[in-house]
C-alpha positions as CSV (number, residue, x, y, z in Angstrom):
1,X,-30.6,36.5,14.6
2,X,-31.9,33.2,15.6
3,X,-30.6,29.4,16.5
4,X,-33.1,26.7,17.2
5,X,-37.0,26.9,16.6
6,X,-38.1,24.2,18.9
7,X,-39.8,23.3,21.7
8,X,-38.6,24.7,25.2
9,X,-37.8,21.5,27.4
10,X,-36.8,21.3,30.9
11,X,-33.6,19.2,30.3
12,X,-32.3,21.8,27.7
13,X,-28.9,22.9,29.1
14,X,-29.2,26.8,29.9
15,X,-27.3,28.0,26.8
16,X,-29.5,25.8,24.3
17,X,-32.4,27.4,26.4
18,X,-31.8,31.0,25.9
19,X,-31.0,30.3,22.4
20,X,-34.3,28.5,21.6
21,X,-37.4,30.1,20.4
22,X,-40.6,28.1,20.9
23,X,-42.1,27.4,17.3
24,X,-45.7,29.4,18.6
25,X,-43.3,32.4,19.7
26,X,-41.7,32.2,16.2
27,X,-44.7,32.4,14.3
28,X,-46.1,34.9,16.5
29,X,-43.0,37.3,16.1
30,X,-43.0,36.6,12.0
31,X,-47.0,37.2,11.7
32,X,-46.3,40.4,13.9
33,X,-43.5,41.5,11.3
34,X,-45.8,41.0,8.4
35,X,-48.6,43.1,10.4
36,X,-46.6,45.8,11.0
37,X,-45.5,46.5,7.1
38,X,-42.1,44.8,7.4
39,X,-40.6,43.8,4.4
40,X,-37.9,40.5,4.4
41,X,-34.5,40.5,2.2
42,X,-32.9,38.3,0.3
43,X,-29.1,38.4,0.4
44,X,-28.8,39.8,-3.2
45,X,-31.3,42.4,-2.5
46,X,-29.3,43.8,0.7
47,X,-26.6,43.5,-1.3
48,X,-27.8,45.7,-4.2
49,X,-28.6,48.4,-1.5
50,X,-25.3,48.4,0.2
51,X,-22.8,48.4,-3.0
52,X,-25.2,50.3,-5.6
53,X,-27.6,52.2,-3.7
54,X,-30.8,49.8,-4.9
55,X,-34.1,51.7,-2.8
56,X,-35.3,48.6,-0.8
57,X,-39.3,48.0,0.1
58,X,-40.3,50.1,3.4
59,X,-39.2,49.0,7.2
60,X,-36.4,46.4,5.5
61,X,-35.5,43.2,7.4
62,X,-32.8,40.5,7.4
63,X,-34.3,36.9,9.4
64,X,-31.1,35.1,10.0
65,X,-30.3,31.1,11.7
66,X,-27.5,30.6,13.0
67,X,-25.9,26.7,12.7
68,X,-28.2,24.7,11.0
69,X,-30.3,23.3,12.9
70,X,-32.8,21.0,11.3
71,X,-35.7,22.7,13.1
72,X,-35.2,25.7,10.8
73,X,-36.8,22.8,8.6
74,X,-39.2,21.3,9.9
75,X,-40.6,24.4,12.4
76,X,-39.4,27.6,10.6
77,X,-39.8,27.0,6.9
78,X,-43.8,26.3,7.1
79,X,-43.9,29.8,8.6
80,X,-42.3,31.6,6.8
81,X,-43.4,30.2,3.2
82,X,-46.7,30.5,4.7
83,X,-46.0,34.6,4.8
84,X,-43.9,34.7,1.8
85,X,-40.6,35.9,4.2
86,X,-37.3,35.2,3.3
87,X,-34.9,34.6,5.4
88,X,-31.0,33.2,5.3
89,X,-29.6,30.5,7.1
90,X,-25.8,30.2,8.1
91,X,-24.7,26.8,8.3
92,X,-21.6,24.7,9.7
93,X,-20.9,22.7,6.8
94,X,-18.6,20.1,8.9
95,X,-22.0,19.3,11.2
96,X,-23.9,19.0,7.9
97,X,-24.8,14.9,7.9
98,X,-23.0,14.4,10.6
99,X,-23.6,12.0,13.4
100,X,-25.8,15.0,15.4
101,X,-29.4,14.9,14.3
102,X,-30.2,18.0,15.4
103,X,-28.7,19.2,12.5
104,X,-29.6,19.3,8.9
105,X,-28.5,16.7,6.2
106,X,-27.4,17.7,2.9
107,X,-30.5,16.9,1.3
108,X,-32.7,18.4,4.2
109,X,-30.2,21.8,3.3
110,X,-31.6,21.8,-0.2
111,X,-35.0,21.7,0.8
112,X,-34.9,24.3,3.1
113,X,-33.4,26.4,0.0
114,X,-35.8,25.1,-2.1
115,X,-38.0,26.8,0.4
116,X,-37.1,29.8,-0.2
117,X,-34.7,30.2,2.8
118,X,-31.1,31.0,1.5
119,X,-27.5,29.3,2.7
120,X,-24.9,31.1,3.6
121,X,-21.3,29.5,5.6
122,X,-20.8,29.4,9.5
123,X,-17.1,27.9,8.6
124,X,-16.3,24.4,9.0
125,X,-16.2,23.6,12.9
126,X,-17.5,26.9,14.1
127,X,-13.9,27.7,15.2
128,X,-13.5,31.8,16.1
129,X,-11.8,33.2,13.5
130,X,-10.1,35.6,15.6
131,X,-8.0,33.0,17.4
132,X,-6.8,30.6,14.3
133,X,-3.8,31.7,12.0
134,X,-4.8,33.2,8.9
135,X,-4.2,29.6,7.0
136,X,-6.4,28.0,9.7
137,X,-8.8,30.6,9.1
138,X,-8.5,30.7,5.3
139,X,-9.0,26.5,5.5
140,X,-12.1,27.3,7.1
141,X,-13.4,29.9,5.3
142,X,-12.9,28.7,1.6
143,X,-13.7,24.8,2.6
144,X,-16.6,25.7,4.0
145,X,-17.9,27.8,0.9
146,X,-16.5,25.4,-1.5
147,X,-18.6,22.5,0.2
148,X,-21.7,24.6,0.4
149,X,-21.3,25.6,-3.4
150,X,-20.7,21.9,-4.4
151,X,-23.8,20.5,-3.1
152,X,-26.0,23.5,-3.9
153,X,-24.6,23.7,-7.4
154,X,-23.6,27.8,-7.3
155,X,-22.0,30.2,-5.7
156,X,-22.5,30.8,-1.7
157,X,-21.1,34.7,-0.9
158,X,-22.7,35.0,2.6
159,X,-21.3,34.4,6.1
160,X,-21.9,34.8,9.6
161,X,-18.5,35.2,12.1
162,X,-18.5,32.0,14.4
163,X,-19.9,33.2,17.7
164,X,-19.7,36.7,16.8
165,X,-15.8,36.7,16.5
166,X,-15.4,39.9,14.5
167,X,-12.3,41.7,13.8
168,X,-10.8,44.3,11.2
169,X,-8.7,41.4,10.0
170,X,-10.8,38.3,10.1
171,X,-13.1,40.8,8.0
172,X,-10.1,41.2,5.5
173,X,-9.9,37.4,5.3
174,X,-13.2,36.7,4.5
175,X,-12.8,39.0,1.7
176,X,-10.3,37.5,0.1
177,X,-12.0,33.8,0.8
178,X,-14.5,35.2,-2.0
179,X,-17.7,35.9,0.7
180,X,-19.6,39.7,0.3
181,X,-21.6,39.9,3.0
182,X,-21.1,39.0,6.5
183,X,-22.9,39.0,9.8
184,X,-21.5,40.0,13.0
185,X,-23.5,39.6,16.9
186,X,-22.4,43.1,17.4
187,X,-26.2,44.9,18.2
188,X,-27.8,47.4,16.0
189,X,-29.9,48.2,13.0
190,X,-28.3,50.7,11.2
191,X,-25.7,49.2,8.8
192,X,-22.9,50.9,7.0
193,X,-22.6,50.8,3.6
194,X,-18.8,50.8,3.5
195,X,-18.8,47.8,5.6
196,X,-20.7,45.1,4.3
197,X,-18.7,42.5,5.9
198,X,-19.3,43.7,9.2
199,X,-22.9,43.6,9.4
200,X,-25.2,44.4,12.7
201,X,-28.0,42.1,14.0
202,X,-30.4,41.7,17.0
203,X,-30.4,38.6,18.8
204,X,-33.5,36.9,19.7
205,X,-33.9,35.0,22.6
206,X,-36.6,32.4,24.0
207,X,-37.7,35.2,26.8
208,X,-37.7,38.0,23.8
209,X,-41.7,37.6,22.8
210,X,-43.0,39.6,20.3
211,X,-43.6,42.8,22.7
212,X,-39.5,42.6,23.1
213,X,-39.1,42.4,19.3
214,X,-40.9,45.2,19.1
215,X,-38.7,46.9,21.9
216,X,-35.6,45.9,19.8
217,X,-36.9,48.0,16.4
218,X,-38.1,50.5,17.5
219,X,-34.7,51.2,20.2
């Protein structure tokens, strides 16, 4: 799981810090990946393997952006066409040509698909989904994936739970709001096939390095 790929500046406030990877860190962590036999997913592929037992390629991986950040662009992308990786990015649809520049534009989104980097939704306003009614949270599931499906021109059945909000419930909504797969912040590599809306990830950080992406696989 990452956020921004950009460059570490002093003025960053500390939670846009930690959540930054340096682009030379990035590409250093993906070339280690490829080096060491690891083989990236599509969506539909992890799919397959969860709901009908598909065999996957050996030492499987998921590269996931949180957000949308347009760095994923302009510093991510080139690295991982460059390796032939996939990777997914989750994106908050109502920050999506927005007045923020630091994230992507609607056009800039289908570039980075046409990329090879899929879309997936991060909801509307990146509201916790735990802590909305069930309309509120419906409203921002189904908008969400309704935008996303509108510009992109078919359907979007991925998500990732606004800052890791997970619960047995706000799984059961995104169920019914049409999504497949989801992505929780909850740690781990092992993922249960009976629960494919509740999926594990490892989060990467600007002081993980390759040496403690290492350390997180092989733990």
């Amino acid at each position: 799981m990452y956020h921004r790929i950009d460059l570490l500046k002093p003025s960053l406030p500390t939670i846009t810090r930690r959540l930054t990877v340096a682009p030379a860190d990035f590409a250093a962590q993906m070339r280690w990946l490829a080096r060491s036999g690891y083989h990236t997913l599509t969506q539909r592929q992890l799919f397959e393997a969860l709901e009908h037992g598909q065999r996957l390629p050996p030492r499987p991986i998921l590269i996931t952006f949180d957000d949308g950040y347009r760095d994923v662009l302009g510093k991510a992308a080139p690295v991982l066409r460059s390796l032939r990786m996939h990777a997914t990015a989750y994106v908050i649809t109502g920050r999506i040509s927005g007045p923020d520049v630091s994230f992507l534009t609607w056009p800039e989104l289908r570039a980075l698909e046409r990329s090879g980097i899929e879309i997936g939704s991060h909801t509307v306003h990146h509201l916790e989904l735990t802590g909305l009614s069930d309309p509120q949270a419906l409203q921002e599931l189904i908008r969400s994936r309704a935008a996303l499906e509108r510009h992109l021109g078919h359907p979007v059945q991925w998500f990732a739970y606004p800052a890791g909000a997970f619960s047995a419930h706000a799984a059961e909504l995104v169920r019914r709001a049409g999504y497949v797969l989801a992505v929780t912040t909850r740690p781990g590599a092992v993922q249960d096939a009976t629960a494919p809306l509740e999926l594990r990830r490892l989060e990467i950080l600007d002081s993980t390095g390759v040496a403690g992406l290492g350390a997180l696989l092989r733990s």
